[in-house]
N, C-alpha and C positions, 0 to 999 in steps of 0.2 A: 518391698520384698517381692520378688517373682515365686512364681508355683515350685521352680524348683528348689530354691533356698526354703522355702516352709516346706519344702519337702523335707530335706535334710535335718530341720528342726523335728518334725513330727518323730521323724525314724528314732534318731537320738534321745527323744524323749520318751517313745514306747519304747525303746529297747534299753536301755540305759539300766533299767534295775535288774535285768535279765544276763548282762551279761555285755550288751551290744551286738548283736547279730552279726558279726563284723564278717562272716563266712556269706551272706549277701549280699554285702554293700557295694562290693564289682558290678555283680549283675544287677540290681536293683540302680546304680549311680552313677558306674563307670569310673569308680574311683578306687582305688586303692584302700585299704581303713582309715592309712596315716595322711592319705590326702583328705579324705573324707572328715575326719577328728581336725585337722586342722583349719578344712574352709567352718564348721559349723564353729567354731574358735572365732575365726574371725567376724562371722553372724555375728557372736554374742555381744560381740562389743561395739555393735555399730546403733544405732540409737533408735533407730526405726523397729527393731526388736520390743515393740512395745505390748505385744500380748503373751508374754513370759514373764510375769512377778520375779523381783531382783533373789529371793532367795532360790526361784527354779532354774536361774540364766548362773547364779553361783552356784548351785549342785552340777550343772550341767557344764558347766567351765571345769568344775574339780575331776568330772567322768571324764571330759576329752584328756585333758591334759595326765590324768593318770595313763589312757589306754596310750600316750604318744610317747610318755614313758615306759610302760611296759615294753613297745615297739622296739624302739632304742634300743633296750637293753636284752631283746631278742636279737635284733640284729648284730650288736657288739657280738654275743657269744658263741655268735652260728660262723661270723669272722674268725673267732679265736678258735673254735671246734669244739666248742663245751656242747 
């Protein structure tokens, strides 16, 4: 894993109980949040992820993929004009 990918781990994982800092993660990554929740997604699942105990990489799989649902369904409503 390169410095930047444990980067993205690190952040995710300080920010994760907080909320997610996701009003950083542009400036801090250059990414989007939902770009952002998605490459740390695919982190988790790659095998090399071996200083993350399985039930920290399962907490942090259940965070991203809730905040990518949240996203979604911000984006659906802001489409509809809710």
């Amino acid at each position: 894993m390169d410095s930047y990918d444990k980067a993205l781990l690190d952040y995710t994982t300080r920010w994760c109980n907080f909320g997610g800092g996701d009003e950083d993660i542009f400036t801090e990554f250059g990414l989007t949040p939902e770009v952002f929740y998605r490459r740390v997604l695919a982190l988790l699942e790659q095998r090399f992820v071996t200083e993350l105990e399985f039930p920290a990489r399962q907490y942090l799989r259940a965070y991203c993929t809730e905040k990518l649902t949240a996203s979604a369904h911000q984006r659906r409503a802001h489409a509809v004009g809710l």
